[in-house]
N, CA, C and O of each residue as an XYZ file, in Angstrom:
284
protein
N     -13.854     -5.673     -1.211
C     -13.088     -6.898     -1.142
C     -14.017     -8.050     -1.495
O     -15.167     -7.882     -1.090
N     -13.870     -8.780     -1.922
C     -14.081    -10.151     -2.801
C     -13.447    -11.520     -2.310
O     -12.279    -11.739     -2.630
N     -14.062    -12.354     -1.637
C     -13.332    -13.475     -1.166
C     -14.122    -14.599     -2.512
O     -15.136    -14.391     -3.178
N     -13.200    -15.749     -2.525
C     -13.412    -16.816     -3.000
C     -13.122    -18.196     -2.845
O     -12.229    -18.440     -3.657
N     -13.406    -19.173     -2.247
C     -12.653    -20.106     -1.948
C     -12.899    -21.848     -2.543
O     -13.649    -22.723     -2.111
N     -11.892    -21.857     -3.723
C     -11.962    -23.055     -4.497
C     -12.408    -24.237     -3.612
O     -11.562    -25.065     -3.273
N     -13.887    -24.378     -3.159
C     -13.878    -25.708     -2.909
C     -13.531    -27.100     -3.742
O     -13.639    -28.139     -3.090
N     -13.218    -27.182     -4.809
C     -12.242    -28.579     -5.054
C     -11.168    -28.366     -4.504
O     -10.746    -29.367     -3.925
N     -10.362    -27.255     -4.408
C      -8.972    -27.308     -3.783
C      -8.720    -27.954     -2.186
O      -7.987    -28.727     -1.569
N      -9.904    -27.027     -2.011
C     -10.272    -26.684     -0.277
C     -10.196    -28.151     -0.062
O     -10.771    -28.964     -0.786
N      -9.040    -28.628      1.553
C      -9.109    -30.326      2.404
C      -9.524    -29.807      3.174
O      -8.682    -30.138      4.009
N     -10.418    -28.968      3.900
C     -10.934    -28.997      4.948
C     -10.340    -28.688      6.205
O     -11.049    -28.491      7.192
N      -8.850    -28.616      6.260
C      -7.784    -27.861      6.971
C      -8.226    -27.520      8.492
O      -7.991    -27.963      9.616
N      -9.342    -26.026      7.643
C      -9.466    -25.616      8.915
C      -8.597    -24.421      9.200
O      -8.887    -23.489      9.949
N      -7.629    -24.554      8.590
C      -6.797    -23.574      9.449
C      -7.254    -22.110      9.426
O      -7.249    -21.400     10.432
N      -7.636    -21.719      8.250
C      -8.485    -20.242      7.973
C      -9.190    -19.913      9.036
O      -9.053    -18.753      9.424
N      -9.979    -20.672      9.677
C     -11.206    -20.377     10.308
C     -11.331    -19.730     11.320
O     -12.358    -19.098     11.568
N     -10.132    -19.779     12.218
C     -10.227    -19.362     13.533
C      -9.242    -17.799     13.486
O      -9.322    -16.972     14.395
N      -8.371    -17.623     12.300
C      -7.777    -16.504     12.133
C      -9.447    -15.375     11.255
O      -9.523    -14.150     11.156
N     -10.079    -16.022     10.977
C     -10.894    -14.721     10.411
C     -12.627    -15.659     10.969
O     -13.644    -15.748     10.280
N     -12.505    -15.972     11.765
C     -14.351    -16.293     12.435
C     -15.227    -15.715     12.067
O     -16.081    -16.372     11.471
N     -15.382    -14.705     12.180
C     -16.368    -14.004     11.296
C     -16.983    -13.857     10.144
O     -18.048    -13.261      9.989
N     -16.092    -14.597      8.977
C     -16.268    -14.316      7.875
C     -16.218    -16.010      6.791
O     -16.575    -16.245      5.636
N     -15.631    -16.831      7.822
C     -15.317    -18.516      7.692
C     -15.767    -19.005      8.674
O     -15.706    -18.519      9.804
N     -16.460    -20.407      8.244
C     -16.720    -20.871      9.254
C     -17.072    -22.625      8.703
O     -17.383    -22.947      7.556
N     -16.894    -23.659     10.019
C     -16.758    -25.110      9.652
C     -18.211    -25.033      9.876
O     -18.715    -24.431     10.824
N     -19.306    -26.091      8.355
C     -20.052    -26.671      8.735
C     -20.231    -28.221      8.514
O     -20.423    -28.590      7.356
N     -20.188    -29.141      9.496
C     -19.808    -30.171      9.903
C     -18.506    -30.620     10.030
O     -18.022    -30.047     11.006
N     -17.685    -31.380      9.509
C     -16.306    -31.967      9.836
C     -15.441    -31.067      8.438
O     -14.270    -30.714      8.575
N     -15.992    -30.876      7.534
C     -15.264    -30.539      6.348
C     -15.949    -29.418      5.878
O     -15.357    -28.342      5.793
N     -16.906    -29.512      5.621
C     -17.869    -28.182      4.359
C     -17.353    -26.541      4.762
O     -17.196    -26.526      5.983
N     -17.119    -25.520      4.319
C     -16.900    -24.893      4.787
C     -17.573    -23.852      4.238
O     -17.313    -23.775      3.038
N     -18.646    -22.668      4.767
C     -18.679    -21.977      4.860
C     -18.557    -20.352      4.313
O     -19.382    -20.094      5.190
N     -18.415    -19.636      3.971
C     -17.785    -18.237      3.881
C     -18.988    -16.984      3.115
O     -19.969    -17.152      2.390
N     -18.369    -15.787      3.665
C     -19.286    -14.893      3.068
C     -18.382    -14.143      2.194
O     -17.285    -13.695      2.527
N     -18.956    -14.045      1.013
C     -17.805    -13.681     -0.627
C     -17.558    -12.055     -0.600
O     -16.695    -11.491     -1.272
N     -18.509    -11.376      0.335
C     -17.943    -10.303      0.299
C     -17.953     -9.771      1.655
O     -18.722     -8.900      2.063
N     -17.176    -10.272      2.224
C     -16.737     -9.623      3.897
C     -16.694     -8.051      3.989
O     -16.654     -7.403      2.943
N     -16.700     -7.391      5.271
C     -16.566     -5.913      5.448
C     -15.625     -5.716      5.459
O     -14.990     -6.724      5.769
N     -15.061     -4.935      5.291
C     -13.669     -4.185      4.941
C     -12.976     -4.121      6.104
O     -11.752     -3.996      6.094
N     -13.727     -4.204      7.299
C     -13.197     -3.907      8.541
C     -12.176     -5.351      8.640
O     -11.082     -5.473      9.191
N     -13.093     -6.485      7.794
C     -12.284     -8.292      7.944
C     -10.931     -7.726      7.522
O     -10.005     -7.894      8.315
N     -10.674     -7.031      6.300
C      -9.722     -7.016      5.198
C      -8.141     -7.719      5.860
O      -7.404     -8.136      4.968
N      -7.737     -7.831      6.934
C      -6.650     -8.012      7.355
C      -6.618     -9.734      7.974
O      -5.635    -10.470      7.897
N      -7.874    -10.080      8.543
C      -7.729    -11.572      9.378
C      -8.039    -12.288      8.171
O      -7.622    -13.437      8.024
N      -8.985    -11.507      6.973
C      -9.239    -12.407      5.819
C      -8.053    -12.574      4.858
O      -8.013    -13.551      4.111
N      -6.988    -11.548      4.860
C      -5.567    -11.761      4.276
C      -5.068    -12.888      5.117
O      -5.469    -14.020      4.849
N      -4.287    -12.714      6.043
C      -3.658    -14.090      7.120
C      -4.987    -15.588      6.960
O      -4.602    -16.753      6.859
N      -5.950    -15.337      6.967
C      -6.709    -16.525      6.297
C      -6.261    -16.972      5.356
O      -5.962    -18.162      5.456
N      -5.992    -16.303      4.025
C      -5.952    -17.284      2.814
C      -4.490    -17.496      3.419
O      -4.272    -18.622      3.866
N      -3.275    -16.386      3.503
C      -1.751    -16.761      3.569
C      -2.014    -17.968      4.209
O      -1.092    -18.766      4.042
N      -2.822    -18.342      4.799
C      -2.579    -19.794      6.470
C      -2.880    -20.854      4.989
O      -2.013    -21.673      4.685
N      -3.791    -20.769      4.392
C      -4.465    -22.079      3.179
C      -3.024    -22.653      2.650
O      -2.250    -22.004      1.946
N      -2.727    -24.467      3.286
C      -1.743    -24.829      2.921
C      -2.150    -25.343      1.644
O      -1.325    -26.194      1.310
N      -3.070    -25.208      0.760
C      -3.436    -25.668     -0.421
C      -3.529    -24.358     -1.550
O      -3.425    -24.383     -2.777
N      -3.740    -23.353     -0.728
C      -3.821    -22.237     -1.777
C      -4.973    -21.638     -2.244
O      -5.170    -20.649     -2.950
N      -6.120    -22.921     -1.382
C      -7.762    -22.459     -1.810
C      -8.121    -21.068     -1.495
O      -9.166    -20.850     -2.108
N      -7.832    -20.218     -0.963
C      -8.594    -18.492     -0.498
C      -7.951    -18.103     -1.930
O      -6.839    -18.431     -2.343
N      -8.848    -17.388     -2.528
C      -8.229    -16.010     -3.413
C      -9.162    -15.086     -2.873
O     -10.363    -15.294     -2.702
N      -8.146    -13.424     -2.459
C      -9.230    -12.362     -2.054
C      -8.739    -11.364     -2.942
O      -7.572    -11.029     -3.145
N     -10.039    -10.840     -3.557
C      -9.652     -9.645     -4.713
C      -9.690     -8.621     -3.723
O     -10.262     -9.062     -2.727
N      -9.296     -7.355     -3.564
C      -9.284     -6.046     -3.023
C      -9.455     -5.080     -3.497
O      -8.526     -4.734     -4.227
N     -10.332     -4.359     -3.427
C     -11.302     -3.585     -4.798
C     -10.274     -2.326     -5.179
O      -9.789     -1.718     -4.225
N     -10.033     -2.041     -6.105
C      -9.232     -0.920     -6.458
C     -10.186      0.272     -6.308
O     -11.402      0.421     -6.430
N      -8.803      1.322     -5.891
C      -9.226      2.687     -5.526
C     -10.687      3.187     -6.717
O     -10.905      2.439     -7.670
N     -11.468      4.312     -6.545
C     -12.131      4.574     -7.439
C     -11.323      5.316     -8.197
O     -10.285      5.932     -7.957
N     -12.276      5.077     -9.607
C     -11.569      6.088    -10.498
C     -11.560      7.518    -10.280
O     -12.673      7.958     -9.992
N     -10.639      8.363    -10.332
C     -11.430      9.498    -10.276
C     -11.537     10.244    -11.775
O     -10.793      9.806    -12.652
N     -12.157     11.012    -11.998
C     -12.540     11.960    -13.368
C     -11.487     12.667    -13.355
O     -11.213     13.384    -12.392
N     -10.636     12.561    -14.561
C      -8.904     13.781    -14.491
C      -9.637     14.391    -15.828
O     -10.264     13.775    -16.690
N      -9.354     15.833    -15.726
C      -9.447     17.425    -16.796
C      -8.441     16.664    -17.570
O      -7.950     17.149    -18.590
């Protein structure tokens, strides 16, 4: 999984932060924070994170299955 979060978009909201703590976080009144590739274990509080972004700033990629080798 792959997080990204458009800081020009990003107002500082906030609202993300407390649904996925671990992985977002406020530094000072606005700046925010984040680690771009969270553990898989986040994969679910970091979904309801971006859904909460009333601006739309979270995009999270979700790594597709591996390929496998087909005969």
């Amino acid at each position: 999984m792959r997080l990204t979060i458009d800081l020009n978009r990003c107002q500082g909201y906030a609202q993300c932060v407390p649904l996925a703590p671990e992985v977002l976080r406020l530094v000072g009144e606005e700046a925010l924070a984040y680690d771009p590739n969270p553990d898989d274990s986040q994969r679910r509080r970091v979904l309801r994170a971006a859904a909460s972004c009333p601006v739309q700033a979270i995009v999270v990629e979700v790594d597709p299955p591996a390929d496998r080798d087909t005969p």
